[in-house]
OpenMM code with the backbone's topology and positions (N, CA, C; nanometers):
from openmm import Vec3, app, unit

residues = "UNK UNK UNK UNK UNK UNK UNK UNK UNK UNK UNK UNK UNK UNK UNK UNK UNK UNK UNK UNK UNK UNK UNK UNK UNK UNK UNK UNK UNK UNK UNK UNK UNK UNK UNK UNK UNK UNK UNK UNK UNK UNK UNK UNK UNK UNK UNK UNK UNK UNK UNK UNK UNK UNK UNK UNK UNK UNK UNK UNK UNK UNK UNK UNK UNK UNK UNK UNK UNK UNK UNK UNK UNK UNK UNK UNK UNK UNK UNK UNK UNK UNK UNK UNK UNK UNK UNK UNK UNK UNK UNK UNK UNK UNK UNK UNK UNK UNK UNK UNK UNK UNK UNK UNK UNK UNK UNK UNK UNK UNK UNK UNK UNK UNK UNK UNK UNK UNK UNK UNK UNK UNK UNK UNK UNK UNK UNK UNK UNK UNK UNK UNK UNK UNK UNK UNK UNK UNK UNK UNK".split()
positions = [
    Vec3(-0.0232, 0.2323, -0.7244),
    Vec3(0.1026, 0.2747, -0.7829),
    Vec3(0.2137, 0.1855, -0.7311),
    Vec3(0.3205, 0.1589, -0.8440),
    Vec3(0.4290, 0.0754, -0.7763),
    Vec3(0.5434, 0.1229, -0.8285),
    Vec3(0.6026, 0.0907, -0.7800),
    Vec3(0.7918, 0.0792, -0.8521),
    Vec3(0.7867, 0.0327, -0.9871),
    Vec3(0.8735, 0.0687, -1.0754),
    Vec3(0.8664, 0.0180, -1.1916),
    Vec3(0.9358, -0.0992, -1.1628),
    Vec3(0.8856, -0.2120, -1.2741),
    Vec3(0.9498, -0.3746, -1.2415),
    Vec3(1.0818, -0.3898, -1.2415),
    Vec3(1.1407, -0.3049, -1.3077),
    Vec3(1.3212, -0.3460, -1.3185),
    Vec3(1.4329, -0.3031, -1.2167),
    Vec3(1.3302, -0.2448, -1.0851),
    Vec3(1.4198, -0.2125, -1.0178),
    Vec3(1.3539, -0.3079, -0.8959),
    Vec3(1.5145, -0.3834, -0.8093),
    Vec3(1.4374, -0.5001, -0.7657),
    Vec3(1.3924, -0.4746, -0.6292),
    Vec3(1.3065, -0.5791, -0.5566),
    Vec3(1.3000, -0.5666, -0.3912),
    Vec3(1.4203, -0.5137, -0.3046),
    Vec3(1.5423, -0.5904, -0.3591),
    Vec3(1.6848, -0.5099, -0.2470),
    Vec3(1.6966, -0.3848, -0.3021),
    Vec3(1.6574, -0.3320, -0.4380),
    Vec3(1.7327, -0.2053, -0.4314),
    Vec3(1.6343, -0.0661, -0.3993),
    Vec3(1.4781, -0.1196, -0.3845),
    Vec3(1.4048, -0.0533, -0.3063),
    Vec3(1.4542, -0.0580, -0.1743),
    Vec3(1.4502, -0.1423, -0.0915),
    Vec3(1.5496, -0.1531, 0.0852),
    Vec3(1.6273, -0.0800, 0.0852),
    Vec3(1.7476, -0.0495, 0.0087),
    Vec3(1.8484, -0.0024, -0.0144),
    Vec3(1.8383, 0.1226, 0.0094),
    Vec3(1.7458, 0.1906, -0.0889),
    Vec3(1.7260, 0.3319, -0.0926),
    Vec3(1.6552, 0.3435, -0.0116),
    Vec3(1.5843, 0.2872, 0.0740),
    Vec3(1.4649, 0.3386, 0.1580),
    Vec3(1.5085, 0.3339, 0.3296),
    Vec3(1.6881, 0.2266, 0.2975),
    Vec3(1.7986, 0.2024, 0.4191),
    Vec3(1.7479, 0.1290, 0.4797),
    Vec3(1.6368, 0.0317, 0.4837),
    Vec3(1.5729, -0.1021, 0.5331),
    Vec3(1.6502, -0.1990, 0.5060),
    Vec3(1.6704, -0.3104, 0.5794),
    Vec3(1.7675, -0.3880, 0.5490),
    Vec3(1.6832, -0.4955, 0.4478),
    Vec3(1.7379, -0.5851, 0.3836),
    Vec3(1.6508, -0.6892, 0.2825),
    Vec3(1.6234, -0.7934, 0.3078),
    Vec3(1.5695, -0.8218, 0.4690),
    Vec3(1.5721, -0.9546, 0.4875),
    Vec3(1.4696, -1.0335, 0.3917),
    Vec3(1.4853, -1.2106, 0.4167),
    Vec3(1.4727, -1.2683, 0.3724),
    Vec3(1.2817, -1.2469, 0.3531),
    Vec3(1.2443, -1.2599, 0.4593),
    Vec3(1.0758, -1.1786, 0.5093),
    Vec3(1.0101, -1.1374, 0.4146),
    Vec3(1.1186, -0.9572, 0.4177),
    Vec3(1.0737, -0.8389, 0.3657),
    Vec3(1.0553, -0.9029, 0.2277),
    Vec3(1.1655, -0.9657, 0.1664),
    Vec3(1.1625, -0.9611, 0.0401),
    Vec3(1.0268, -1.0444, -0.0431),
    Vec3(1.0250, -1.1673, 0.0217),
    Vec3(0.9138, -1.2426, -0.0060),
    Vec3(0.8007, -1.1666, 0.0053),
    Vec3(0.7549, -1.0659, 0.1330),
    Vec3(0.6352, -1.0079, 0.1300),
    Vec3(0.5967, -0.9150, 0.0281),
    Vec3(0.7226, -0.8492, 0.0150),
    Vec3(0.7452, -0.7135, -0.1006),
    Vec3(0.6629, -0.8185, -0.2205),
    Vec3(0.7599, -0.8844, -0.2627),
    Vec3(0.7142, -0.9724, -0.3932),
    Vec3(0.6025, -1.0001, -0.4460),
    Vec3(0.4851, -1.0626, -0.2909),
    Vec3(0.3847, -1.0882, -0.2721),
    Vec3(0.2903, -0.9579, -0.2757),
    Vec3(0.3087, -0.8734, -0.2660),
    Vec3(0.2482, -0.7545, -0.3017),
    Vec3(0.2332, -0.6794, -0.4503),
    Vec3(0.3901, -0.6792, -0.4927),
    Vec3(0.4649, -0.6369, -0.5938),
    Vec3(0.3308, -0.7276, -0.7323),
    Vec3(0.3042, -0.8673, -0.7113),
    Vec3(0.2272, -0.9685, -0.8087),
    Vec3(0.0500, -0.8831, -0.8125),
    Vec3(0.0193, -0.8482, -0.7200),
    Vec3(-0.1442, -0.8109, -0.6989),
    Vec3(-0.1336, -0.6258, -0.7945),
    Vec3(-0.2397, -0.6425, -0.7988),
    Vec3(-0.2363, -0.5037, -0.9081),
    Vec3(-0.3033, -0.4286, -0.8084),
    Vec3(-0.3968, -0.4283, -0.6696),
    Vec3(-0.4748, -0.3426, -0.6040),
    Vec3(-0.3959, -0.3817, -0.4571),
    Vec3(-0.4466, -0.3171, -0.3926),
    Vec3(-0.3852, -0.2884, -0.2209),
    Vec3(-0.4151, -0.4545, -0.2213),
    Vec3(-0.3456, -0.5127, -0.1131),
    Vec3(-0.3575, -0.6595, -0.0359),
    Vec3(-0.4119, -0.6103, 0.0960),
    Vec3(-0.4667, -0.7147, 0.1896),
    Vec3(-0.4620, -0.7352, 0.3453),
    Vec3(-0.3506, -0.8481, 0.3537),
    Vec3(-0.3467, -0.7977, 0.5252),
    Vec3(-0.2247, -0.9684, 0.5810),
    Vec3(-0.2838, -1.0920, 0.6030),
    Vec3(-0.4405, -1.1225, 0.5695),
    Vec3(-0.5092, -1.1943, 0.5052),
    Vec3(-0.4537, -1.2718, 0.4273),
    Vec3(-0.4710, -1.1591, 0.2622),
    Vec3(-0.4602, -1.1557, 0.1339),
    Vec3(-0.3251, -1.2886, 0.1788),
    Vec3(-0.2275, -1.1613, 0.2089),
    Vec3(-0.0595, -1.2209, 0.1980),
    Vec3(-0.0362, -1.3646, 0.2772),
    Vec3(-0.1260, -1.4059, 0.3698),
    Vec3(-0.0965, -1.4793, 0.4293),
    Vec3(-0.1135, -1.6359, 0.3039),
    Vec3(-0.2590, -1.6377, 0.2649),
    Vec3(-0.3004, -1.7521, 0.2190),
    Vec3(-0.1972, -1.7515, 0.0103),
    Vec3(-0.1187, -1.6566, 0.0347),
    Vec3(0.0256, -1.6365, -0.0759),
    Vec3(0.1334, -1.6788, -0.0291),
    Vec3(0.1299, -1.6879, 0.1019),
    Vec3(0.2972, -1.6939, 0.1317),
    Vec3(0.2701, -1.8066, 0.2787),
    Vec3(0.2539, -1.9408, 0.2403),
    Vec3(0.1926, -2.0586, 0.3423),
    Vec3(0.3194, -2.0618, 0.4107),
    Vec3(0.4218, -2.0461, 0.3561),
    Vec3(0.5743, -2.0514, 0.4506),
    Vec3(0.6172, -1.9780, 0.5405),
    Vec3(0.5272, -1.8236, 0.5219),
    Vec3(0.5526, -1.7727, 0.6550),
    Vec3(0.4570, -1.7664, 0.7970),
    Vec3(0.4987, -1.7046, 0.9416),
    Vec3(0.3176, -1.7211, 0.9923),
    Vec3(0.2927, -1.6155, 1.0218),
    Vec3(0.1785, -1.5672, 1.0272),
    Vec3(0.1459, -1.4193, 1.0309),
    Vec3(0.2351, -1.2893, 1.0908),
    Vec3(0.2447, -1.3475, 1.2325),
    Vec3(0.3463, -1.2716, 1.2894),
    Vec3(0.4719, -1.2109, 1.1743),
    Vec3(0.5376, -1.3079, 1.1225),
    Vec3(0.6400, -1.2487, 1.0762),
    Vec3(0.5529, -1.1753, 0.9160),
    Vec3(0.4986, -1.1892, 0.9105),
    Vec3(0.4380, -1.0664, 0.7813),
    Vec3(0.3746, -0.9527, 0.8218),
    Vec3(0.2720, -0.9849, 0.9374),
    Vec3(0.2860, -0.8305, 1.0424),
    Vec3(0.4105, -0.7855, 1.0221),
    Vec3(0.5095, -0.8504, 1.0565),
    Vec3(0.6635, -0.7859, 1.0840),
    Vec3(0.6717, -0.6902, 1.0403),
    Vec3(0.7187, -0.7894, 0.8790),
    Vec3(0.7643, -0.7204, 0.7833),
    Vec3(0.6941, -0.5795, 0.6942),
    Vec3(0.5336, -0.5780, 0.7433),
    Vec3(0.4647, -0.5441, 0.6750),
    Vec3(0.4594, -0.4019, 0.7258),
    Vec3(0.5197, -0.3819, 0.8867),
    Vec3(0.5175, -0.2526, 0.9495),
    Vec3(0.6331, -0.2170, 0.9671),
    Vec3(0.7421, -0.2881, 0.9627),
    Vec3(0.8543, -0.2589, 0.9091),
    Vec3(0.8739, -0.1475, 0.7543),
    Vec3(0.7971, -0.1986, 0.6379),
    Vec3(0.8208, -0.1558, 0.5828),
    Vec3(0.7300, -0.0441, 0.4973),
    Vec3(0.6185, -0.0445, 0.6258),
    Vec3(0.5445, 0.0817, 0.5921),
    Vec3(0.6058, 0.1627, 0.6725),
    Vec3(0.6832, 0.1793, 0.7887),
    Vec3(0.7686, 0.2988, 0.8884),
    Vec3(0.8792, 0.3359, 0.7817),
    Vec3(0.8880, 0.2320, 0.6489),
    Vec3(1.0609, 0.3190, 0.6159),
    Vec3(0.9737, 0.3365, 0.4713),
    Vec3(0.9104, 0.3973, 0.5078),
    Vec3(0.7845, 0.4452, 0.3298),
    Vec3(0.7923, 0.3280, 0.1835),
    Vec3(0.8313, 0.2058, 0.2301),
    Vec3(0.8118, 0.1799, 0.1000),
    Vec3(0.6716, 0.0943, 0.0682),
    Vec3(0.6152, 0.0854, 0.2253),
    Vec3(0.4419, 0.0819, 0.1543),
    Vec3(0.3905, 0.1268, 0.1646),
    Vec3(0.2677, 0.1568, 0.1883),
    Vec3(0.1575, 0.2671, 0.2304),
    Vec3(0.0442, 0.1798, 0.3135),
    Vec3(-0.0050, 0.2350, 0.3631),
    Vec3(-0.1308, 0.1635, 0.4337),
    Vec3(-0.2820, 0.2330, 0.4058),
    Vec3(-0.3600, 0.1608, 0.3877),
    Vec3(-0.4682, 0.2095, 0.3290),
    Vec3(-0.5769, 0.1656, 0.4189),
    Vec3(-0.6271, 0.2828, 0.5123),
    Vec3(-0.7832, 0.1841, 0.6127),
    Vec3(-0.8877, 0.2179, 0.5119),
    Vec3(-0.9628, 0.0967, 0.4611),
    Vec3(-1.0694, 0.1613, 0.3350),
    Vec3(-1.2274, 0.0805, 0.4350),
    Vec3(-1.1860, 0.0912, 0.5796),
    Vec3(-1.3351, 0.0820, 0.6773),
    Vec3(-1.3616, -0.1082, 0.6574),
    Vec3(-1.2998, -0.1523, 0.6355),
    Vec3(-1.3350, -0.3120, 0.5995),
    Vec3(-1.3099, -0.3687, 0.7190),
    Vec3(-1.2251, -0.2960, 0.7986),
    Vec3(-1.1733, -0.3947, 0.9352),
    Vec3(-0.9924, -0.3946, 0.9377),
    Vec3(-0.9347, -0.4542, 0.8044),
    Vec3(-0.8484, -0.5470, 0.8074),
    Vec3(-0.7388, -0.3734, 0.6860),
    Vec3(-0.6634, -0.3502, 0.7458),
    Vec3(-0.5339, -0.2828, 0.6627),
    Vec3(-0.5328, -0.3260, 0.5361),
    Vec3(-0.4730, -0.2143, 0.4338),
    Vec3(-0.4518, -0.2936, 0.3113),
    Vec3(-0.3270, -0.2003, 0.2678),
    Vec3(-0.2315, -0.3004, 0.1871),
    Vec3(-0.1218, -0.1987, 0.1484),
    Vec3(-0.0923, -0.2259, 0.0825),
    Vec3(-0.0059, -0.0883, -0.0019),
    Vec3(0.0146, -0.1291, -0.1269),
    Vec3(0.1547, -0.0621, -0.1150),
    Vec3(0.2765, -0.0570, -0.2776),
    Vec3(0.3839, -0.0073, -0.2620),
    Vec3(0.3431, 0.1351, -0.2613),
    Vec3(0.4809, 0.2180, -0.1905),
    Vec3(0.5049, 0.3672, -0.2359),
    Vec3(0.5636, 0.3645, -0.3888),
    Vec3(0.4826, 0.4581, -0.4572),
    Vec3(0.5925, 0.4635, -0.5897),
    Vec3(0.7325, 0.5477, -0.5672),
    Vec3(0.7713, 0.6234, -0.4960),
    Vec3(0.8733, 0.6960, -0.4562),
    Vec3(1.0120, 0.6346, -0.4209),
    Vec3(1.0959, 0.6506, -0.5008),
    Vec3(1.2284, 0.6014, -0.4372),
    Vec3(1.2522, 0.7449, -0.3119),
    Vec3(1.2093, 0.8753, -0.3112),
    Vec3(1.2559, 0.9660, -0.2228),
    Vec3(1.1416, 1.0027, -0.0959),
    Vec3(1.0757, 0.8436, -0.1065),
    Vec3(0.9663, 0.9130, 0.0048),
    Vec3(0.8066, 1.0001, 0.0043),
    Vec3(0.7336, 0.9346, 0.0438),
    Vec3(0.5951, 0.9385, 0.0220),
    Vec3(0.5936, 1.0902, 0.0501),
    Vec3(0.5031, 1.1309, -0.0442),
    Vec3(0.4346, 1.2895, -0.0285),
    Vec3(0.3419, 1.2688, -0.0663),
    Vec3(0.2269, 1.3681, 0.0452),
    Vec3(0.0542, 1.3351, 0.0016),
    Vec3(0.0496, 1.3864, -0.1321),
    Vec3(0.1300, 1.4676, -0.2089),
    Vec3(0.0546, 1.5323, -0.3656),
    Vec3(0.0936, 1.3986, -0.4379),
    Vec3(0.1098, 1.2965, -0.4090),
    Vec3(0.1529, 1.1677, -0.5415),
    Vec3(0.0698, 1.0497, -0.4704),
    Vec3(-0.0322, 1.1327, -0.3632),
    Vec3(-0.1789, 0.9980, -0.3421),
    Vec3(-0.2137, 0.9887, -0.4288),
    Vec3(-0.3742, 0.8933, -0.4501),
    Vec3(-0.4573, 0.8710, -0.5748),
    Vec3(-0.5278, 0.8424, -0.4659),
    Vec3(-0.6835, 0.8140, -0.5925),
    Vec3(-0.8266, 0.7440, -0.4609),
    Vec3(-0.8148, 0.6253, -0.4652),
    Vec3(-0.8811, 0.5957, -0.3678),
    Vec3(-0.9086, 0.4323, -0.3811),
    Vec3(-1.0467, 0.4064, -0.3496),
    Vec3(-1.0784, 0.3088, -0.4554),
    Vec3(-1.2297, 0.2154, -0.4166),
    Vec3(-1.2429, 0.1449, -0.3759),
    Vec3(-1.3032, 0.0894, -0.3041),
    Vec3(-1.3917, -0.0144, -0.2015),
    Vec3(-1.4627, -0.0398, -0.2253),
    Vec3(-1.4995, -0.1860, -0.2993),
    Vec3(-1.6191, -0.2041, -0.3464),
    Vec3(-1.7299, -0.2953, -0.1998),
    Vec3(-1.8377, -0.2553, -0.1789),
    Vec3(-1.8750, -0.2561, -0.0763),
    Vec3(-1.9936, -0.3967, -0.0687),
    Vec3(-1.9572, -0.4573, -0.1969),
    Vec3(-2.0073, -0.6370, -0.2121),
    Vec3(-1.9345, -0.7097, -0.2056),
    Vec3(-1.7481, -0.7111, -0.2415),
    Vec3(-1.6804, -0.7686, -0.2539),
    Vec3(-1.5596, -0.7266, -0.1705),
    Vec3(-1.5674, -0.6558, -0.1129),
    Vec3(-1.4668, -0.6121, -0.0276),
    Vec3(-1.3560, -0.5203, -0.1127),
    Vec3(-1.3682, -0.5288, -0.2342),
    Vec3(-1.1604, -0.5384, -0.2395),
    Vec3(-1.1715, -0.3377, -0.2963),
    Vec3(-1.0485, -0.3569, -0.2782),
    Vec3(-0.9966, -0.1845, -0.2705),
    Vec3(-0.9374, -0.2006, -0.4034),
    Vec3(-0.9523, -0.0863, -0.4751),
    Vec3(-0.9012, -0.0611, -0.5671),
    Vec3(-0.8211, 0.0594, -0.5934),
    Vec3(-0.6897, 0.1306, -0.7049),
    Vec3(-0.6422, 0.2205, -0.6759),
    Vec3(-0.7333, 0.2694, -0.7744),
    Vec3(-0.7446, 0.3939, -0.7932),
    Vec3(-0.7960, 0.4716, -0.8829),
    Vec3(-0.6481, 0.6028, -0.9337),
    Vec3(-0.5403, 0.5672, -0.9719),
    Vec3(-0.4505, 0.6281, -1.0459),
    Vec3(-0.4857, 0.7038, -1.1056),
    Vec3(-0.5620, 0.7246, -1.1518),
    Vec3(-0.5854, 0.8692, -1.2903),
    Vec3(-0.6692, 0.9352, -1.2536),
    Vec3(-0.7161, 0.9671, -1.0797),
    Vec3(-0.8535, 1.0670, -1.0976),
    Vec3(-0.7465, 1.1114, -0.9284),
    Vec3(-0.7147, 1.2055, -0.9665),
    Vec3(-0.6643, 1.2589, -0.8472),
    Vec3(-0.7335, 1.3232, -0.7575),
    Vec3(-0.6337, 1.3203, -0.6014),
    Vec3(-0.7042, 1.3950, -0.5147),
    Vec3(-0.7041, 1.5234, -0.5067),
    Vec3(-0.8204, 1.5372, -0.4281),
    Vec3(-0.8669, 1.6809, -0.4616),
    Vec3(-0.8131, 1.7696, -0.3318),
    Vec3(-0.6968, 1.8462, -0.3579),
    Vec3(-0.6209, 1.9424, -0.3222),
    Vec3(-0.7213, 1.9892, -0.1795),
    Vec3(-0.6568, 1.9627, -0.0190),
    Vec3(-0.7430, 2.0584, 0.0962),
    Vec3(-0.6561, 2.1630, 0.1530),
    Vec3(-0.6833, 2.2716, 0.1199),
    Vec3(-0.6591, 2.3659, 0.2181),
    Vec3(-0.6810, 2.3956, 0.3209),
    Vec3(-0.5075, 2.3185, 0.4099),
    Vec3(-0.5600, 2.3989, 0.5881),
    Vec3(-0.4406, 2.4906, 0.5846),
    Vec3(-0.4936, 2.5116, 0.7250),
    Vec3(-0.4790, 2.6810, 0.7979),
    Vec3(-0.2982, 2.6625, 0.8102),
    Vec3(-0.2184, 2.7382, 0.8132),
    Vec3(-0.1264, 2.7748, 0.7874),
    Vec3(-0.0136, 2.6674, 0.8756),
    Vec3(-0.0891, 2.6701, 1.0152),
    Vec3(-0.0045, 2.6035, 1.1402),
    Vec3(-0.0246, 2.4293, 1.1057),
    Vec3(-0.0916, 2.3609, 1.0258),
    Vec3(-0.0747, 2.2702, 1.0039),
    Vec3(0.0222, 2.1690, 0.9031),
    Vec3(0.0336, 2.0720, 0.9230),
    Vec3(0.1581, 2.0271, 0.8563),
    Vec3(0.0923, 1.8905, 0.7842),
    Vec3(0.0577, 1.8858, 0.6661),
    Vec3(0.0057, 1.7211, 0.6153),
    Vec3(0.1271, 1.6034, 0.5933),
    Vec3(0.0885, 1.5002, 0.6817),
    Vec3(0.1971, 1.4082, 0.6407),
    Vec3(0.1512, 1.2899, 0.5452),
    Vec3(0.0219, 1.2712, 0.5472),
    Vec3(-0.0336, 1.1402, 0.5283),
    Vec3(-0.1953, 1.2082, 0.4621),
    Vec3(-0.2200, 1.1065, 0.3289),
    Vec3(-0.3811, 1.2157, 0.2976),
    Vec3(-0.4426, 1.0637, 0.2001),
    Vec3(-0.5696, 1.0700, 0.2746),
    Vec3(-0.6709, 0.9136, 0.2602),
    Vec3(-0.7310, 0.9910, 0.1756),
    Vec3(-0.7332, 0.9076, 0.0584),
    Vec3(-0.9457, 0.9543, -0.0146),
    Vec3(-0.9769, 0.8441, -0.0542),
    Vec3(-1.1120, 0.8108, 0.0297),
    Vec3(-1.1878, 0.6678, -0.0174),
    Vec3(-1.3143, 0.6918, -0.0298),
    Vec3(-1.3242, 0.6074, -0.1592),
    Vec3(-1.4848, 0.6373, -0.2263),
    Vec3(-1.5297, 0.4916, -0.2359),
    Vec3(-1.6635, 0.4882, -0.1644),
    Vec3(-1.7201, 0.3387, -0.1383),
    Vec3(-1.7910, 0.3321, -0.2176),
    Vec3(-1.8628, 0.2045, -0.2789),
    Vec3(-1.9709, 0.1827, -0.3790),
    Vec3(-1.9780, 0.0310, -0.4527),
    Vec3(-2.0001, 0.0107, -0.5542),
    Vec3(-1.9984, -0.1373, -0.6356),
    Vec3(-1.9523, -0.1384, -0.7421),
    Vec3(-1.8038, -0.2382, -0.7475),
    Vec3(-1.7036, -0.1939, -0.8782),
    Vec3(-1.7884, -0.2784, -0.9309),
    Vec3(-1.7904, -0.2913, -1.0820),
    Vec3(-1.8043, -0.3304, -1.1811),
    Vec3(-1.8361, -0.4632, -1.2226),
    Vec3(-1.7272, -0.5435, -1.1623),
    Vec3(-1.7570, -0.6910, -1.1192),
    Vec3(-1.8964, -0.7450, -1.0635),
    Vec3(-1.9195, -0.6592, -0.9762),
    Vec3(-2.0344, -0.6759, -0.8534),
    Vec3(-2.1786, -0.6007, -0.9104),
    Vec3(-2.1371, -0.5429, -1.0348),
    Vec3(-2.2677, -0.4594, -1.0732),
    Vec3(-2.3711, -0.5404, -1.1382),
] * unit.nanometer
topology = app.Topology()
chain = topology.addChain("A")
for resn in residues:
    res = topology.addResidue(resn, chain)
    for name in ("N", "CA", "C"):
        topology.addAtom(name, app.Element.getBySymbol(name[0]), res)
């Protein structure tokens, strides 16, 4: 899931009160182009001008002020993608994601939602993973 295209990298920062550095914006961008989660891998061998460090930076920078998400789909290596939320991530607007387990890459699965867990009263959900491993399509 992403931001719709017409609203730009600064005015996501903006609302999310992250400042727009020069970094953020390039990384955002570099994400914003891929249709499935990236690694800092992915972003690195996209963006030869920056060096890792500063896309780590930016990249935990701007998953602490919700406008990415982070996805561990067991590969080793983080993968993230945007929040669609201008008001802030809530687990009921997750989706699944696939992992295809020949090719590595994660995929969102948007249209098959997660499946609702009921806990016990004293708990509080901030954050909610569903990953389903197997062989996308490509790899079949």
């Amino acid at each position: 899931m992403s931001f719709p295209r017409d609203i730009t990298e600064e005015q996501i920062f903006s609302n999310k009160g992250l400042r727009p550095t020069a970094n953020r914006i390039l990384v955002l961008r570099a994400i914003r182009t891929h249709h499935h989660p990236v690694s800092l891998g992915c972003l690195e061998e996209n963006l030869p001008t920056l060096d890792k460090a500063s896309i780590f930076r930016a990249l935990r920078d701007m998953a602490e002020a919700d406008v990415l998400h982070t996805i561990d789909d067991g590969t080793g290596s983080l993968k993230y993608e945007e929040c669609s939320s201008l008001s802030g991530c809530h687990p009921e607007e997750n989706h699944i994601h696939f992992t295809c387990e020949r090719c590595g890459e994660t995929i969102c699965l948007e249209d098959v939602s997660v499946p609702r867990v009921k806990l016990p009263e004293e708990y509080e959900v901030h954050h909610l993973t569903y990953l389903v491993k197997g062989i996308c399509p490509k790899c079949r």
